[in-house]
C-alpha positions as CSV (number, residue, x, y, z in Angstrom):
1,X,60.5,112.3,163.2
2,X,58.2,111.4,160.8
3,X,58.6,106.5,159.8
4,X,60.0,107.9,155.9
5,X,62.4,110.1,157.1
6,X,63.9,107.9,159.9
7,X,64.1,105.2,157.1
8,X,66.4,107.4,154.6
9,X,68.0,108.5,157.5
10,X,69.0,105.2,158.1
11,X,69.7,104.4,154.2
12,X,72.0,106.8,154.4
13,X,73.8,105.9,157.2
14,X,74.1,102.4,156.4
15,X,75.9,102.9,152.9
16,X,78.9,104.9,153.6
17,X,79.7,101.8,156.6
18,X,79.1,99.3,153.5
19,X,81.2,100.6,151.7
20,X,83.6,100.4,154.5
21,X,83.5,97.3,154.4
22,X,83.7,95.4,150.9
23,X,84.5,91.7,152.7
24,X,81.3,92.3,154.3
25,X,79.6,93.0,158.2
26,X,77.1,91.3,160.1
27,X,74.2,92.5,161.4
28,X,75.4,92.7,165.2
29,X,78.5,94.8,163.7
30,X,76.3,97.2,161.0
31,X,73.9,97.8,164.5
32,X,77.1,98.6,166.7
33,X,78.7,100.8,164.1
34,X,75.2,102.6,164.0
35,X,75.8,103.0,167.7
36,X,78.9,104.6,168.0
37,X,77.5,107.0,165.1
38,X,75.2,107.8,167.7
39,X,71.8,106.8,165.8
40,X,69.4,105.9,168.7
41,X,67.6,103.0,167.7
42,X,71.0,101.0,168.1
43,X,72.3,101.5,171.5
44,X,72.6,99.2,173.7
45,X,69.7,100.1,175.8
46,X,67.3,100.1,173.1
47,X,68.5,96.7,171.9
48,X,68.3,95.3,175.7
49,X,64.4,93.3,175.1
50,X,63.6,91.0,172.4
51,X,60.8,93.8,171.1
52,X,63.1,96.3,170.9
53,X,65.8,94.2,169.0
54,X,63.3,92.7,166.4
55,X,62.4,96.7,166.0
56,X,65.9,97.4,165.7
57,X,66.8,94.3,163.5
58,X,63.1,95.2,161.3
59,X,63.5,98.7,160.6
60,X,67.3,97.7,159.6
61,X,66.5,95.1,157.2
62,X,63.5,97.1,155.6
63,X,66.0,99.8,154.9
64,X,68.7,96.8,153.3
65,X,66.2,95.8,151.0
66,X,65.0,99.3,150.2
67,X,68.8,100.4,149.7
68,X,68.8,97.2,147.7
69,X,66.7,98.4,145.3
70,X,68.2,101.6,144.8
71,X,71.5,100.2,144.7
72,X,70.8,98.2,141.8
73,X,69.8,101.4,139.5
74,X,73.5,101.9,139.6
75,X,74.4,98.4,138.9
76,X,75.0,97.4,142.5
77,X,73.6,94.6,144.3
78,X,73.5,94.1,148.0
79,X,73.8,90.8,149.9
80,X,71.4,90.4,153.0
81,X,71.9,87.6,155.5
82,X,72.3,88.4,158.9
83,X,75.8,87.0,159.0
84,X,77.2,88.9,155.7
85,X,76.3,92.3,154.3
86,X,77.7,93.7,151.6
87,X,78.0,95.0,148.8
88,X,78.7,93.7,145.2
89,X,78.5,94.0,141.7
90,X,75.6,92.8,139.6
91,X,76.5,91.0,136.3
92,X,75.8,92.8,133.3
93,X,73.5,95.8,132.9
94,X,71.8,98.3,135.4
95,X,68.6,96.6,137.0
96,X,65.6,98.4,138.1
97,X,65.2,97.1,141.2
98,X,62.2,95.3,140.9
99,X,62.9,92.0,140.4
100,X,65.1,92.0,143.2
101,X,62.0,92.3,145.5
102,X,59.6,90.2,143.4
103,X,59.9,86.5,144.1
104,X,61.8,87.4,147.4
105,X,59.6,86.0,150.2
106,X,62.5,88.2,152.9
107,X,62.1,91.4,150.5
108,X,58.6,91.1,151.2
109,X,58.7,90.5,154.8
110,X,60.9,93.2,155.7
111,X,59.2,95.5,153.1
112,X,56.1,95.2,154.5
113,X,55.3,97.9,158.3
114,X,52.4,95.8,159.2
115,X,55.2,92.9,160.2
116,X,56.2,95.4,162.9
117,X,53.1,96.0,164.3
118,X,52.0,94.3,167.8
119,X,55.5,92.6,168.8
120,X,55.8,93.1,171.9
121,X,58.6,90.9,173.8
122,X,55.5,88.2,174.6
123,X,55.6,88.4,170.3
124,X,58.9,88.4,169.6
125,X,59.9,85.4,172.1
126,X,56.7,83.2,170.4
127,X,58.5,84.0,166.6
128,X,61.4,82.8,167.8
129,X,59.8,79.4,169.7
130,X,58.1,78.9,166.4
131,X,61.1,79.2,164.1
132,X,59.8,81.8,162.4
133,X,63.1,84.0,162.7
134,X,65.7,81.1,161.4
135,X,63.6,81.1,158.6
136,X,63.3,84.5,157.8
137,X,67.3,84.4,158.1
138,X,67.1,82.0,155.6
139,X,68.6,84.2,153.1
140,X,67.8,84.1,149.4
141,X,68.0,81.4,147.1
142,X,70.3,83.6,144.5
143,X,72.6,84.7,147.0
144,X,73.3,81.2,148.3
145,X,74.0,79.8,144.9
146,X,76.4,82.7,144.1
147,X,78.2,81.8,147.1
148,X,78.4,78.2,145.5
149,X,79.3,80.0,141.9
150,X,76.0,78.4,140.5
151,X,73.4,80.0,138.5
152,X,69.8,80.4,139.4
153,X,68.8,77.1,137.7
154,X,70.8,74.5,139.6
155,X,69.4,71.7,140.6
156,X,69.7,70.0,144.0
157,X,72.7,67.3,142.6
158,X,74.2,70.2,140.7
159,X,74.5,72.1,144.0
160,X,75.7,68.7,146.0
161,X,78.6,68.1,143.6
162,X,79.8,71.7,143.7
163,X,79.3,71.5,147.7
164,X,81.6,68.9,147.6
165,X,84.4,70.1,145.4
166,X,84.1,73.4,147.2
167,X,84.1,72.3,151.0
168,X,87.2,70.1,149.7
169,X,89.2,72.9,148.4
170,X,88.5,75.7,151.0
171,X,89.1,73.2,154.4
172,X,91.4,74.4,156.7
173,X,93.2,70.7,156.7
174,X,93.8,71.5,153.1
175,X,95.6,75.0,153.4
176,X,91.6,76.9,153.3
177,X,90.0,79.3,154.8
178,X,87.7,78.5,158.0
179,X,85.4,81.4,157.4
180,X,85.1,81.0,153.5
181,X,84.5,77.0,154.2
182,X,81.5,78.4,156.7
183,X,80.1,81.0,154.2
184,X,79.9,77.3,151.6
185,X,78.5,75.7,154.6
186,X,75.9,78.4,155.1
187,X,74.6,78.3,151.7
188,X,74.6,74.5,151.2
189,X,72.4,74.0,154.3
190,X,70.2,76.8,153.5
191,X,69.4,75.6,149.8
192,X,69.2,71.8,151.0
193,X,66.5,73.1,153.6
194,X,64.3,74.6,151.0
C-alpha cells in the first residue's frame, strides 16, 4: 500500500473513534482501539520494540495533525497531547488550517517523513536518553492555555495566578475532580517549562 494511502486510511479511522469519544482518549487507548479494528500497524506485536512504537506513535500523530488541518475547514479543532485527544470546537469562524501548523514546532515534527527515517530501536532508545520525546510531548502552547481558560497572550504571572485559583477550586480535598486538577497540572508545568 502505497505511504498516502495508509495515511488517509488511518485519518479515517481515527475520526469516527474521536468522535466516540468527546471527553477525550489517549494515545495508548486511540492505538488499542486501532487494534481491535484490526489496522496492523497497532497490534501488539508491532508495538513490541521501541522502533516499532515510535513508527506506530509517528505515523499516528502525522495523521492527528494532518486530520487537524482538515478538521478545522469545518470549524473543528483537534487537541494533540499524548494524554488527551479530542476533539473541540474552534471559536468563531472556519480556519484554513494553516495557521494551525505554522508556529507549531510538534505540527512540524510530525509533519515532516524524514523524522521517521533511520530509527531503529538503537535510535529510538538514544531520543528517549536525550529527552527528546518529553519534549516533543510537550504539547502546544495554545492548547495548554485553553486548558487554563487563558488567551494566547498571557503572560507567565497571568498564568501563575489562574494556576492557583484553578488548582484551588478543582482539588479533590475541596469537592474536585482528580483528573481535571491533573489536566491544570499538565498544562501549568508545560508552559512554566517553556
Amino acid at each position: 500500500m502505497e505511504p498516502e494511502t495508509a495515511i488517509t486510511e488511518l485519518q479515517a479511522a481515527v475520526e469516527p473513534i474521536l468522535h466516540a469519544h468527546p471527553q477525550g482518549i489517549t494515545e495508548m487507548a486511540l492505538m488499542d482501539r486501532l487494534a481491535e479494528a484490526g489496522h496492523p500497524l497497532f497490534t501488539q506485536g508491532e508495538r513490541g520494540q521501541p522502533a516499532a512504537l515510535y513508527r506506530a506513535h509517528f505515523l499516528l500523530f502525522h495523521a492527528l495533525y494532518r486530520l487537524r488541518a482538515a478538521l478545522a475547514e469545518a470549524g473543528l479543532g483537534l487537541e494533540i497531547h499524548c494524554l488527551c485527544i479530542r476533539l473541540r470546537r474552534l471559536p468563531g469562524q472556519a480556519s484554513t488550517g494553516g495557521e494551525l501548523i505554522d508556529g507549531d514546532p510538534l505540527a512540524a515534527f510530525y509533519l515532516d517523513p524524514t523524522n521517521l527515517e533511520g530509527m531503529d530501536n538503537a535510535a529510538v532508545e538514544r531520543l528517549i536518553a536525550d529527552g527528546l520525546c518529553r519534549t516533543l510531548g510537550a504539547g502546544d502552547r495554545d492548547a495548554d492555555l485553553a486548558e487554563l481558560g487563558l488567551s494566547p497572550g498571557a503572560r507567565p504571572s497571568e498564568i501563575r495566578r489562574r494556576y492557583r485559583r484553578l488548582a484551588m477550586r478543582h482539588h479533590p480535598d475541596r469537592g474536585g475532580d482528580t483528573a481535571t486538577l491533573q489536566r491544570i497540572n499538565d498544562a501549568y508545568q508545560r508552559l512554566m517549562a517553556r
